[in-house]
DRENKOLMI-369320 format. One line per 5 residues: for each residue x, y, z of N, C-alpha, C, O, CB. Coordinates in nm, 3 decimals. Glycine has a CB too. Layout:
# DRENKOLMI-369320
X,Y,Z,X,Y,Z,X,Y,Z,X,Y,Z,X,Y,Z ~ ...;
***
This chain:
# DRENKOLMI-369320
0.106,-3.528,1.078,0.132,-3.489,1.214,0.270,-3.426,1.226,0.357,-3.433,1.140,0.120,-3.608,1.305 ~ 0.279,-3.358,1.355,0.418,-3.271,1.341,0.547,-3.359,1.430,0.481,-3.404,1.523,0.388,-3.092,1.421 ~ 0.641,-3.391,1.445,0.720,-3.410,1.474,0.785,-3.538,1.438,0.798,-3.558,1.317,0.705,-3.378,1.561 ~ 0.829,-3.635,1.524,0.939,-3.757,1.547,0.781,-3.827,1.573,0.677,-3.772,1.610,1.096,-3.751,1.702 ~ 0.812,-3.988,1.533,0.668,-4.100,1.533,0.722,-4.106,1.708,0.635,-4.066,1.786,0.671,-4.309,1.399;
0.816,-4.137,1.752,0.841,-4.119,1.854,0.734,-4.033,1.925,0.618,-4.065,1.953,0.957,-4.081,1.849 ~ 0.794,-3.927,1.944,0.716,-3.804,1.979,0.515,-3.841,1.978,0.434,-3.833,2.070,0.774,-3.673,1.837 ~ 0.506,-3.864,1.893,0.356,-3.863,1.871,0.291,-3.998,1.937,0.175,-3.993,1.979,0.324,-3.856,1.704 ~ 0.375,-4.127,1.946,0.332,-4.215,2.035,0.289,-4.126,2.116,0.183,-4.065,2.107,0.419,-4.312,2.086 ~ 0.412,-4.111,2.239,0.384,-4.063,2.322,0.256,-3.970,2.373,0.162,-3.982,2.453,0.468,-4.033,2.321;
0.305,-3.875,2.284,0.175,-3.804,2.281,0.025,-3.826,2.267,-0.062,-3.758,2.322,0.188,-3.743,2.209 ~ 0.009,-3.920,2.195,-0.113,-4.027,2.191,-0.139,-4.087,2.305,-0.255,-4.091,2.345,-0.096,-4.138,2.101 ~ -0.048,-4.136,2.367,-0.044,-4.203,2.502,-0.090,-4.130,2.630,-0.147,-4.172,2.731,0.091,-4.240,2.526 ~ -0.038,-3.982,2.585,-0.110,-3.887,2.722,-0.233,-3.869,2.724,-0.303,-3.866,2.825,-0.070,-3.746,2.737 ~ -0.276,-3.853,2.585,-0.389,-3.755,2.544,-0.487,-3.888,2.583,-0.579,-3.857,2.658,-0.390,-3.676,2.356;
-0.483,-4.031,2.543,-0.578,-4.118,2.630,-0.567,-4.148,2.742,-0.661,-4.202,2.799,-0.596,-4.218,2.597 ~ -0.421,-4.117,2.823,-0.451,-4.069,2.954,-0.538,-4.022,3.009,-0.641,-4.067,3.060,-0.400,-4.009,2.983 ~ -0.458,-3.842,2.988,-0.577,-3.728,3.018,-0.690,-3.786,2.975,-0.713,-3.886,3.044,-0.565,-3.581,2.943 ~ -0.780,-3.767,2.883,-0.924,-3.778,2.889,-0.953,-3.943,2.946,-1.074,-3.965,2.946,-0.993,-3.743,2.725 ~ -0.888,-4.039,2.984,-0.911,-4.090,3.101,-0.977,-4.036,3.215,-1.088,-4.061,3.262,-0.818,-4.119,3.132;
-0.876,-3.949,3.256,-0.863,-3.897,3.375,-0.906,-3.791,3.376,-0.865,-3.720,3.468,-0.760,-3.895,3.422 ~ -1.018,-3.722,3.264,-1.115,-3.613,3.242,-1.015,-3.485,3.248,-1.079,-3.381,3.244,-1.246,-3.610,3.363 ~ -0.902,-3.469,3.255,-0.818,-3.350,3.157,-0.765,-3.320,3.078,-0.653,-3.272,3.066,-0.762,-3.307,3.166 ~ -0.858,-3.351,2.998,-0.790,-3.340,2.854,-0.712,-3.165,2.852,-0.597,-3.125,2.832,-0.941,-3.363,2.709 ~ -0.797,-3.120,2.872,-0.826,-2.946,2.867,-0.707,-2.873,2.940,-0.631,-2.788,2.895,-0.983,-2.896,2.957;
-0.713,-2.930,3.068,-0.584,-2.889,3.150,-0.431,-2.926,3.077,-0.333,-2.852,3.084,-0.594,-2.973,3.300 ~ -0.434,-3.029,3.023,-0.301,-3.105,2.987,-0.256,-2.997,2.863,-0.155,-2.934,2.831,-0.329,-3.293,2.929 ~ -0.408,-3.021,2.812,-0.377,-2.927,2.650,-0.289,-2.785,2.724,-0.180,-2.749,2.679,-0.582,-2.853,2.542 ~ -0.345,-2.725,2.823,-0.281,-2.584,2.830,-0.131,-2.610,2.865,-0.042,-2.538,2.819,-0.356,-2.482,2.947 ~ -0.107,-2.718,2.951,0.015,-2.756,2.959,0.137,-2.766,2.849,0.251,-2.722,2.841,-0.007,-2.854,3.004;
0.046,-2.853,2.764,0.133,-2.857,2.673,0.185,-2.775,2.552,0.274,-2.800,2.471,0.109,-2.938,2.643 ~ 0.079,-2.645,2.569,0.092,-2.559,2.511,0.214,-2.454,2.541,0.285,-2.389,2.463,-0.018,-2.523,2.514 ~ 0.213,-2.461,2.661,0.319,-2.363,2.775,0.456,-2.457,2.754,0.563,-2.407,2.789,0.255,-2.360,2.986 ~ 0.456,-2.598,2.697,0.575,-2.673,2.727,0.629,-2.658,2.592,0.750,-2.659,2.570,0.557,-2.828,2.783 ~ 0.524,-2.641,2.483,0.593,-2.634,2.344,0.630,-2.477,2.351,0.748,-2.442,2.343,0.483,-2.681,2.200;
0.535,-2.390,2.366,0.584,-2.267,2.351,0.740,-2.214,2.428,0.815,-2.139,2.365,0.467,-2.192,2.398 ~ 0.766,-2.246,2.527,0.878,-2.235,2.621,0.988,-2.302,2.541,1.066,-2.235,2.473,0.851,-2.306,2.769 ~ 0.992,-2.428,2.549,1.051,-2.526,2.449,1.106,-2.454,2.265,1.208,-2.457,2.195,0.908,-2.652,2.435 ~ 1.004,-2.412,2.258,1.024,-2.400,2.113,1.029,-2.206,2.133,0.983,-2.143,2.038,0.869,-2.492,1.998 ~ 1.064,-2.155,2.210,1.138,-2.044,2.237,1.249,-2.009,2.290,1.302,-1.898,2.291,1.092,-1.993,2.280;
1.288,-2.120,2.340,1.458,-2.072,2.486,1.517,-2.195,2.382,1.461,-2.305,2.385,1.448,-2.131,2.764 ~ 1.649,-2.168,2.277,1.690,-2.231,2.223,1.781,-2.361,2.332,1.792,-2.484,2.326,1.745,-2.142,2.131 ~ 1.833,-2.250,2.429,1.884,-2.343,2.513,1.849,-2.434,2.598,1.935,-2.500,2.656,1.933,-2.305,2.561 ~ 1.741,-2.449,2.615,1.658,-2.509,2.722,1.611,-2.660,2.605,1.580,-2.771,2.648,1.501,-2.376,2.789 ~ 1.618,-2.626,2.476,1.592,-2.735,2.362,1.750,-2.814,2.379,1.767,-2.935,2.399,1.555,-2.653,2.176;
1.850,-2.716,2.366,1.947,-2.773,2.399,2.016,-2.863,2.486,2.072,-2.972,2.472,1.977,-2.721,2.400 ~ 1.993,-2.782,2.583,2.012,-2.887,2.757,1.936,-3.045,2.674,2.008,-3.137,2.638,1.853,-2.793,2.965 ~ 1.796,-3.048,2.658,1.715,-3.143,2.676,1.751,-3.252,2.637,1.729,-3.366,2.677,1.618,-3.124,2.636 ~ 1.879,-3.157,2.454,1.891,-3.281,2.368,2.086,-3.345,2.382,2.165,-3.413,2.316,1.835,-3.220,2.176 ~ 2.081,-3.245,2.548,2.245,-3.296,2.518,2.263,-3.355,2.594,2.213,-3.338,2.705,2.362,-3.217,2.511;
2.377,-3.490,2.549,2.349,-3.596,2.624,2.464,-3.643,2.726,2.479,-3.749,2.786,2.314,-3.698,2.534 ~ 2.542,-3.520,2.725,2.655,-3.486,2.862,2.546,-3.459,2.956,2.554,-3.542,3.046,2.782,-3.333,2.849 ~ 2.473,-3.400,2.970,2.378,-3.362,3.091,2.308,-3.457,3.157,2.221,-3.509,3.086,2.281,-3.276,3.058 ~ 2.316,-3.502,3.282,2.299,-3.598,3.363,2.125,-3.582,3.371,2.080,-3.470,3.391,2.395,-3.579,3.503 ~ 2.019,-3.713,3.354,1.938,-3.758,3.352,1.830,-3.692,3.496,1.714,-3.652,3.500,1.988,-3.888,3.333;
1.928,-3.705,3.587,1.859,-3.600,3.726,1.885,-3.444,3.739,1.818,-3.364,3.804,1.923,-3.652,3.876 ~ 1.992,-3.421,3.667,1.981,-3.325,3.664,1.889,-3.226,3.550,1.881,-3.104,3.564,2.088,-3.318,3.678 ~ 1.828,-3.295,3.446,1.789,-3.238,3.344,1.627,-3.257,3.396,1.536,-3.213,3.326,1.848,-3.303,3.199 ~ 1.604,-3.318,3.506,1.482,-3.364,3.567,1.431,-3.228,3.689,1.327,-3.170,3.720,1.521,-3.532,3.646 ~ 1.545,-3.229,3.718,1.525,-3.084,3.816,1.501,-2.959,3.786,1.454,-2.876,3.863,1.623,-3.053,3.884;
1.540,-2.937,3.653,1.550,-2.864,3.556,1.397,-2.837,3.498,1.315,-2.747,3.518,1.649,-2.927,3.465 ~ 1.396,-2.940,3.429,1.252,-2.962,3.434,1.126,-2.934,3.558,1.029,-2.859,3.541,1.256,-3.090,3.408 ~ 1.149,-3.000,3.665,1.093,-2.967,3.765,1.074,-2.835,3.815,0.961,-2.791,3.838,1.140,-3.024,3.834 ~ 1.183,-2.766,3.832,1.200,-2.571,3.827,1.138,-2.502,3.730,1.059,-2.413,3.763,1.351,-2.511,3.799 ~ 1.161,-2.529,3.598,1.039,-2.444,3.481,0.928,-2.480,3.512,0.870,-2.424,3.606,1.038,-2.474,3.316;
0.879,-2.566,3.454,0.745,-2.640,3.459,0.667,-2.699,3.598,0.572,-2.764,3.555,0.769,-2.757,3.375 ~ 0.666,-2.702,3.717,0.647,-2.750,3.817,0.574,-2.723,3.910,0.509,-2.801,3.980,0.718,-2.760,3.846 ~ 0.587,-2.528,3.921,0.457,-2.504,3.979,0.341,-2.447,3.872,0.238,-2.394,3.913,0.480,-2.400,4.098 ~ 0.366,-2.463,3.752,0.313,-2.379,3.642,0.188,-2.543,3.590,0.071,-2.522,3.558,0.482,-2.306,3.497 ~ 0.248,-2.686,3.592,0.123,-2.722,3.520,0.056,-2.830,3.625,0.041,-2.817,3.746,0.156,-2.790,3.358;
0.021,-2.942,3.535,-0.081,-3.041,3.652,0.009,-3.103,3.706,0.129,-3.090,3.684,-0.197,-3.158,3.601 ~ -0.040,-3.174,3.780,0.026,-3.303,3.847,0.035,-3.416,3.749,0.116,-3.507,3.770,-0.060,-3.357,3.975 ~ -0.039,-3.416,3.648,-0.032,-3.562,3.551,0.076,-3.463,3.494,0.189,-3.505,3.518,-0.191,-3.639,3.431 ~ 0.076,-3.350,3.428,0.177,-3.335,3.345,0.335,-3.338,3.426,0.442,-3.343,3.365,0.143,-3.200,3.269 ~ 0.324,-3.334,3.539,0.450,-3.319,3.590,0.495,-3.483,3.579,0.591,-3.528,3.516,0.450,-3.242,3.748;
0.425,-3.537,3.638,0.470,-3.726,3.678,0.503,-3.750,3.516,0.616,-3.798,3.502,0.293,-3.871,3.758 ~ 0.433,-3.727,3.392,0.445,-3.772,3.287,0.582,-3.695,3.231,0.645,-3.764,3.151,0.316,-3.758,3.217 ~ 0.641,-3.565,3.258,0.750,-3.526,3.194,0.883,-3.611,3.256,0.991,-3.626,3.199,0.759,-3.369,3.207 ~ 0.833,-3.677,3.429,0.963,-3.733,3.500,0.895,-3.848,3.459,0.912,-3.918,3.559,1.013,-3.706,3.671 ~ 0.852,-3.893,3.408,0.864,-4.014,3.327,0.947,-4.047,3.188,1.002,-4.147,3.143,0.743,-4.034,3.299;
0.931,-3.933,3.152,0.990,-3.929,2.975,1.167,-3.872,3.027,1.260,-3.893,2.949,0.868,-3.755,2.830 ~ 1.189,-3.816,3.138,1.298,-3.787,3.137,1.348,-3.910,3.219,1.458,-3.879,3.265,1.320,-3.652,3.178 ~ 1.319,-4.022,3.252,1.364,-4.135,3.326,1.388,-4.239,3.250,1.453,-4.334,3.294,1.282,-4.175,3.421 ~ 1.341,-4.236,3.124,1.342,-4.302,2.999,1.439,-4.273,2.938,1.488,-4.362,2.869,1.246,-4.286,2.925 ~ 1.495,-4.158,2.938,1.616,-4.099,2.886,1.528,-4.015,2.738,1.584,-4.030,2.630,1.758,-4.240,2.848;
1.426,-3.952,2.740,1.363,-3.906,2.635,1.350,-3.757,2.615,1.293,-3.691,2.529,1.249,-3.961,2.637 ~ 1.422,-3.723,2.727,1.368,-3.540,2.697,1.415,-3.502,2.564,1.398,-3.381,2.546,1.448,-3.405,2.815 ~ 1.443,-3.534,2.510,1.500,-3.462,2.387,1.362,-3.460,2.309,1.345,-3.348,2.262,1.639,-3.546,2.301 ~ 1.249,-3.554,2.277,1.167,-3.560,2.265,1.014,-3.455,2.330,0.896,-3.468,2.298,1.198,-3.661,2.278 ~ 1.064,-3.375,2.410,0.956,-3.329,2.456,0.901,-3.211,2.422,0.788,-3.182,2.462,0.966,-3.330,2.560;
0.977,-3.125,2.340,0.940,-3.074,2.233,0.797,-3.096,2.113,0.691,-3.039,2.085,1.046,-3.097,2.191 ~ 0.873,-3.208,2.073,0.803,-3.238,1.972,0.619,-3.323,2.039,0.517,-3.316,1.971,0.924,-3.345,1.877 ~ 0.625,-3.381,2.156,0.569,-3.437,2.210,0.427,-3.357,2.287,0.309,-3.388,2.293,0.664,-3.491,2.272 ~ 0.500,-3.251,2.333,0.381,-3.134,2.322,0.332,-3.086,2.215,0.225,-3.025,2.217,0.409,-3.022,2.373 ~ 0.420,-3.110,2.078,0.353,-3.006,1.958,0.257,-3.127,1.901,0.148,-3.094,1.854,0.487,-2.927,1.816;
0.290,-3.253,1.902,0.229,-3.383,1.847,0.065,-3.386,1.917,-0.042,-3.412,1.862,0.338,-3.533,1.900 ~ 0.095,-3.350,2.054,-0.017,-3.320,2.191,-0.086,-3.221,2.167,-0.188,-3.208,2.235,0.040,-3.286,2.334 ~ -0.056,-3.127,2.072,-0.215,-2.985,2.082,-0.235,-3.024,1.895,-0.323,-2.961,1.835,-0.142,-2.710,2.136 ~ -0.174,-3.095,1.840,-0.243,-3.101,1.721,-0.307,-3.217,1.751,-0.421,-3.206,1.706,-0.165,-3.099,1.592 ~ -0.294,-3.326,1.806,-0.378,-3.417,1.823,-0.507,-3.369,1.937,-0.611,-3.435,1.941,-0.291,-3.537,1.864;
-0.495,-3.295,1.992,-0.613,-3.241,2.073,-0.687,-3.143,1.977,-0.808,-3.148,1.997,-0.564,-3.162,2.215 ~ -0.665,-3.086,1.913,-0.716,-2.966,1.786,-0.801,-3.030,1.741,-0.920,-3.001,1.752,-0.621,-2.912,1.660 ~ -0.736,-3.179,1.653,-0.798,-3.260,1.575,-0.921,-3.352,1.707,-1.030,-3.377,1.655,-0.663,-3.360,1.483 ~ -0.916,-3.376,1.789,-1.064,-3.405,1.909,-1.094,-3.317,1.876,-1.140,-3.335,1.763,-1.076,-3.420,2.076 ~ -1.100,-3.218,1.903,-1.211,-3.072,1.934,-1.222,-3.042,1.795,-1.261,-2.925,1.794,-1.145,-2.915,2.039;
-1.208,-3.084,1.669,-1.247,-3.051,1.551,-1.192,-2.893,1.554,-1.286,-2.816,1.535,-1.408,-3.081,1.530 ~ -1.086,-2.837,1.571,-1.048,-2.739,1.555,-0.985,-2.672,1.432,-0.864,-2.690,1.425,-0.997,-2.742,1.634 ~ -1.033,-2.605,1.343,-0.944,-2.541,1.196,-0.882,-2.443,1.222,-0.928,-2.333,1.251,-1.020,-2.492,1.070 ~ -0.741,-2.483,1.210,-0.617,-2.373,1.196,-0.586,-2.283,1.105,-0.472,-2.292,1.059,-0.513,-2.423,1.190 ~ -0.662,-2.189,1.061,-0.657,-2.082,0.941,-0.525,-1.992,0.954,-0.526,-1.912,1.047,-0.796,-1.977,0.945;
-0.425,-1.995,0.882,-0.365,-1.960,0.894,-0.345,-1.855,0.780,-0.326,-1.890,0.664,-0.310,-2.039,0.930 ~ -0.353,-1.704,0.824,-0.388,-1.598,0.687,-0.221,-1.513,0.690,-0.159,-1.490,0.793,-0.567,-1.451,0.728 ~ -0.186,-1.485,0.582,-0.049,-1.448,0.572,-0.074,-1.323,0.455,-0.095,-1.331,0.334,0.060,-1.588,0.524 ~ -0.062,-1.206,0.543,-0.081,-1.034,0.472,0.024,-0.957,0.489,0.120,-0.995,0.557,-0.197,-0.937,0.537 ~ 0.021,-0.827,0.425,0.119,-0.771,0.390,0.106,-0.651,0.550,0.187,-0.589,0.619,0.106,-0.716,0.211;
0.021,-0.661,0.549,-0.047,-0.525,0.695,-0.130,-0.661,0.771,-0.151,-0.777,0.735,-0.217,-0.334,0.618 ~ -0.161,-0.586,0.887,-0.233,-0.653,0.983,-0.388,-0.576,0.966,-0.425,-0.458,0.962,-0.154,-0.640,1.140 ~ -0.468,-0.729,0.958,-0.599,-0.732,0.879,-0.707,-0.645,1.019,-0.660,-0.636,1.133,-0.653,-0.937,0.826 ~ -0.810,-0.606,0.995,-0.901,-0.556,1.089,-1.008,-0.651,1.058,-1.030,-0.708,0.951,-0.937,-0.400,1.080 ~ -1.099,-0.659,1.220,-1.171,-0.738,1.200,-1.290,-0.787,1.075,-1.324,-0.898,1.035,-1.200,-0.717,1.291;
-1.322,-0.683,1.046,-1.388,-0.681,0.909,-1.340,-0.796,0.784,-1.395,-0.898,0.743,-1.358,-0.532,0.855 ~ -1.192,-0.717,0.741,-1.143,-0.842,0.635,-1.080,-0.996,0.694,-1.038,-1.084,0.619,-1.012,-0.774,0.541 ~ -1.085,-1.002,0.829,-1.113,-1.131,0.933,-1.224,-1.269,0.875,-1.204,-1.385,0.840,-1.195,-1.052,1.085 ~ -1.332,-1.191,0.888,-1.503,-1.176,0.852,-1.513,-1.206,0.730,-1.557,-1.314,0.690,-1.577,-1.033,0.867 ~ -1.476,-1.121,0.664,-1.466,-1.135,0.441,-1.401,-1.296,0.433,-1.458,-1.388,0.375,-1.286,-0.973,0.323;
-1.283,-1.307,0.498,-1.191,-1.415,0.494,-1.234,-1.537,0.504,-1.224,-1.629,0.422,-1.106,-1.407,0.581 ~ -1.305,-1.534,0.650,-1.383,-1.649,0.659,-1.546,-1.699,0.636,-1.601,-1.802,0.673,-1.358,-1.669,0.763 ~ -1.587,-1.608,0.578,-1.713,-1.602,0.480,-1.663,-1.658,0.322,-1.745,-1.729,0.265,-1.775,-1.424,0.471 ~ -1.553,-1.634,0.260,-1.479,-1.699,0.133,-1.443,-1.808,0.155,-1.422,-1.870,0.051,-1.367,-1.642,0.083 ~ -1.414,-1.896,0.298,-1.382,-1.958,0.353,-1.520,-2.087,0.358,-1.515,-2.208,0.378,-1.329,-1.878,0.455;
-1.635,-1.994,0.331,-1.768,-2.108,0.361,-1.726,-2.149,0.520,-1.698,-2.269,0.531,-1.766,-2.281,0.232 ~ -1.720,-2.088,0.619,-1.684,-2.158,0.703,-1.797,-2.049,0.805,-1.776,-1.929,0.820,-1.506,-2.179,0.719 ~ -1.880,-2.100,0.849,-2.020,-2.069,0.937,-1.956,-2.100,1.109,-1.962,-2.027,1.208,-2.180,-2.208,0.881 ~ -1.915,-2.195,1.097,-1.895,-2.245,1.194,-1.797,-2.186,1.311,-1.764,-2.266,1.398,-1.868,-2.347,1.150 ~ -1.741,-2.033,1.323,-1.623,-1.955,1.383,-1.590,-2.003,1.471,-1.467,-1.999,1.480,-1.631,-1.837,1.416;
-1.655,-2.070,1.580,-1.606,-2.122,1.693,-1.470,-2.254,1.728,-1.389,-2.271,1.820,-1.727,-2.158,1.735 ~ -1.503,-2.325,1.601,-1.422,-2.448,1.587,-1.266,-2.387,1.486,-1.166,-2.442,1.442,-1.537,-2.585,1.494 ~ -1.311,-2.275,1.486,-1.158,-2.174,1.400,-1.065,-2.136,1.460,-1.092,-2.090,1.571,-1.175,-2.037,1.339 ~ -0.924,-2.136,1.422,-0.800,-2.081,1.509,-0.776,-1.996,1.402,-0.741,-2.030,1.289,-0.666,-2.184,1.562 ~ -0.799,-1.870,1.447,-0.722,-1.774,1.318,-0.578,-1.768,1.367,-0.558,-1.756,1.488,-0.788,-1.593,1.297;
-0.455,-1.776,1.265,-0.358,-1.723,1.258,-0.295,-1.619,1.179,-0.268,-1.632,1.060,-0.315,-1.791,1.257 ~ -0.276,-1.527,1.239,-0.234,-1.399,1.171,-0.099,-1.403,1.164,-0.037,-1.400,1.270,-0.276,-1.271,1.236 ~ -0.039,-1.411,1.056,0.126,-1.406,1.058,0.147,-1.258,0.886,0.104,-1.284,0.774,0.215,-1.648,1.012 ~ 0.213,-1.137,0.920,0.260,-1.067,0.861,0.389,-1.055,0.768,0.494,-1.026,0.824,0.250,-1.014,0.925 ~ 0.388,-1.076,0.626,0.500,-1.040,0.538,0.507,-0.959,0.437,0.492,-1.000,0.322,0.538,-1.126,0.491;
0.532,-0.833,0.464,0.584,-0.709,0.359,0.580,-0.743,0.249,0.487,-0.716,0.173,0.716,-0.655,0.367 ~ 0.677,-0.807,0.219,0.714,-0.893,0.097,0.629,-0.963,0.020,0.674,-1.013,-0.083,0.794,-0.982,0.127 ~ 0.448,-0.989,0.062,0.396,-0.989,-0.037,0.381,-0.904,-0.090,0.357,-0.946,-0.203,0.325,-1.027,-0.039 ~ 0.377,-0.790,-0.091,0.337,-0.673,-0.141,0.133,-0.614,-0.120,0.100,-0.502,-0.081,0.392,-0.703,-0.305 ~ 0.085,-0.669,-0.138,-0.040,-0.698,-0.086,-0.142,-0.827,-0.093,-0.095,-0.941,-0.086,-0.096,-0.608,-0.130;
-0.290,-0.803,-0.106,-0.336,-0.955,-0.091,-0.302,-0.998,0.024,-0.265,-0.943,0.127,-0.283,-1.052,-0.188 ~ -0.323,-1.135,-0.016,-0.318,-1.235,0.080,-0.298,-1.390,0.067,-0.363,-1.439,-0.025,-0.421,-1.220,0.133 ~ -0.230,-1.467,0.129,-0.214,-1.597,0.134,-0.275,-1.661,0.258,-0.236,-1.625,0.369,-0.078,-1.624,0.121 ~ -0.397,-1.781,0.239,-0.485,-1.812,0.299,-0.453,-2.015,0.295,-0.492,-2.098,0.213,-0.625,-1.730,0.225 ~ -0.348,-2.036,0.453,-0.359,-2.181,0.445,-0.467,-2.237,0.528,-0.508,-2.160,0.614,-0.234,-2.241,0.485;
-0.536,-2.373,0.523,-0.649,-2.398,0.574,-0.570,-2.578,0.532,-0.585,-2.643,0.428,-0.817,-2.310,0.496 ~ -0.495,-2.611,0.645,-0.431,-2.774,0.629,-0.342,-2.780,0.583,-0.232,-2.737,0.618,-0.487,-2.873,0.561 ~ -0.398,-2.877,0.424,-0.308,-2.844,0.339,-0.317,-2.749,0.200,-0.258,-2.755,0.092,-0.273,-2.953,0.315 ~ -0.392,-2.682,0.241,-0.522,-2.642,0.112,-0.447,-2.480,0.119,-0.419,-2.422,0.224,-0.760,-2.656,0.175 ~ -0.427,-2.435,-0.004,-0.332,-2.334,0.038,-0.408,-2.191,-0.110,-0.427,-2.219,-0.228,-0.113,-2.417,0.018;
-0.427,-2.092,-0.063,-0.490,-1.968,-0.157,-0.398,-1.875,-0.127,-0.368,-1.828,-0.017,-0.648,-1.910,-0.127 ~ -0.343,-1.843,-0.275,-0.263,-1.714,-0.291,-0.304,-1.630,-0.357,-0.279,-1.632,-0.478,-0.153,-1.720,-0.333 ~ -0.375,-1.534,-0.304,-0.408,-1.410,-0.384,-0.320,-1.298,-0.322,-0.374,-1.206,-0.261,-0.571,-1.371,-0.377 ~ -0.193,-1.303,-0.337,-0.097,-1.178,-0.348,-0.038,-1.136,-0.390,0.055,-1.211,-0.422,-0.046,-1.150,-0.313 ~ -0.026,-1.036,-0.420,-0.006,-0.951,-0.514,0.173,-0.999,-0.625,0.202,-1.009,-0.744,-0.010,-0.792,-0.414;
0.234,-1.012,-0.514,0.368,-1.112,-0.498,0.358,-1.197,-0.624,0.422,-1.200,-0.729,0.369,-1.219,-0.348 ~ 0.258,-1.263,-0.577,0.232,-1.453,-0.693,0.190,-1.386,-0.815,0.211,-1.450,-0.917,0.059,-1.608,-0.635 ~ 0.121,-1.242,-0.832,0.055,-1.207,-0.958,0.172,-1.146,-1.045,0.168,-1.136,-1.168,-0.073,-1.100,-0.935 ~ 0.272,-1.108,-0.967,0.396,-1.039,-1.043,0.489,-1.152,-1.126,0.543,-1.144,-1.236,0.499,-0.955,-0.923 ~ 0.485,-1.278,-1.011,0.542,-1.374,-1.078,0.495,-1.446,-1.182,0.550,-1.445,-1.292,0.571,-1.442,-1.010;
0.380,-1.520,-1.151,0.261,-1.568,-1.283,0.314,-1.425,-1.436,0.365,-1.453,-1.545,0.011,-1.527,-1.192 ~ 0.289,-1.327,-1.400,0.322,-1.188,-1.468,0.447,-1.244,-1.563,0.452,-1.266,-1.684,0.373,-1.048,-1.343 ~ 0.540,-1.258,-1.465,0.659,-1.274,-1.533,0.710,-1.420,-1.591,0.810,-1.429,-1.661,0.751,-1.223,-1.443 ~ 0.651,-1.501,-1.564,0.643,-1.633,-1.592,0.535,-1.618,-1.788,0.572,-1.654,-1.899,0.545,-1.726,-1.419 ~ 0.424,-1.560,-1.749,0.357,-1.536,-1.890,0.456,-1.445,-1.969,0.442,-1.471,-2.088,0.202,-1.460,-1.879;
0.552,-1.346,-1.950,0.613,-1.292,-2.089,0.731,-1.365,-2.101,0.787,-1.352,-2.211,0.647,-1.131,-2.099 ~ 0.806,-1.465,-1.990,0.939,-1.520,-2.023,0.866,-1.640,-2.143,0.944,-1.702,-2.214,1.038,-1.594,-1.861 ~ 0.740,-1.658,-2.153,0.645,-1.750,-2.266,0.600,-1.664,-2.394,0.512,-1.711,-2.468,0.491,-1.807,-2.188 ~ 0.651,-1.555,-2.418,0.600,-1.424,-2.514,0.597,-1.547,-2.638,0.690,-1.623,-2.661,0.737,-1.249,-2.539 ~ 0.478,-1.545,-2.705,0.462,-1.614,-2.819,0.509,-1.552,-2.953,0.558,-1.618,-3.046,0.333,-1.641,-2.825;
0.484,-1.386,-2.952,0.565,-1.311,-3.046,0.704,-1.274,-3.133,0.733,-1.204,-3.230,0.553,-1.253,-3.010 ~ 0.779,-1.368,-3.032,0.910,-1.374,-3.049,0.971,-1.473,-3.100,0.980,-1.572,-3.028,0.958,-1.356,-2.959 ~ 1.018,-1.476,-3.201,1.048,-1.612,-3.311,1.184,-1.646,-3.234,1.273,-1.567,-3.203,1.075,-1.570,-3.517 ~ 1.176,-1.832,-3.204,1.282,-1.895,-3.157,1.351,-1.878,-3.279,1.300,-1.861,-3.390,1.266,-2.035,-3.101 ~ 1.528,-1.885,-3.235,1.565,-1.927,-3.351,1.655,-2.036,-3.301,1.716,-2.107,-3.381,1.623,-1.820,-3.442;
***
């Protein structure tokens, strides 16, 4: 799981909330908007985790981003964690919150890493090599690096396929720094 055990209590704690209270679905988008925000405005991570900043005021704060944007459970539950003295945690607490909702909804995070941006076709190839029938329960992630040179690197968990071109230069160079022809002396 991703973050602080901290963090993921919590997050456990909402998520049998929500589907308590039949939103799972709503919360999830919430918390998607709270990690993404969070884990984009360095400063706003900052404020959360600094601990000169007064407890109501980091609540109002909170209240102004997030407030007319998610639910009402997610709002009472962030002025909960900030009354606790926990925002510093809320970061991680949303990211703990959509992987533990992923994992309900049986969701696979494919995460494909190319040198160009793939068209739907080699999408398709990908997840047909993949044995994976099932597209609906799939999160493709497309993330781009030059620097393989081509190919592709294909994570699926922890399960990780490198066919790029990159890894073949190295393997490459790893087999002649082993040249058997060359007498040690």
């Amino acid at each position: 799981m991703v973050g602080s055990l901290a963090g993921n209590r919590y997050a456990k704690s909402l998520v049998s909330l929500s589907i308590e209270q039949n939103e799972l679905d709503v919360i999830f988008k919430d918390m998607l908007l709270i990690s993404e925000t969070v884990g984009s405005c360095k400063d706003l991570d900052v404020l959360l985790k600094s601990p000169v900043v007064k407890t109501d005021k980091k609540q109002e704060i909170l209240t102004s981003i997030f407030g007319k944007n998610t639910s009402k459970l997610t709002k009472q539950f962030l002025l909960l964690i900030s009354s606790r003295n926990r925002e510093a945690l809320i970061g991680d607490i949303a990211n703990a919150f959509v992987s533990q909702y992923k994992i309900i909804k049986k969701i696979i995070v494919t995460e494909v890493t190319s040198a160009v941006k793939l068209d739907e076709g080699q999408k398709k190839k990908i997840l047909q090599l993949l044995n994976t029938n099932n597209s609906s329960n799939i999160e493709f992630v497309e993330k781009i690096k030059p620097e393989i040179i081509g190919g592709f690197i294909v994570r699926v968990d922890d399960k990780q396929i490198d066919a790029s071109i990159s890894r073949k230069f190295d393997d490459l160079k790893q087999d002649f720094s082993k040249n058997p022809y060359i007498a040690d002396f």
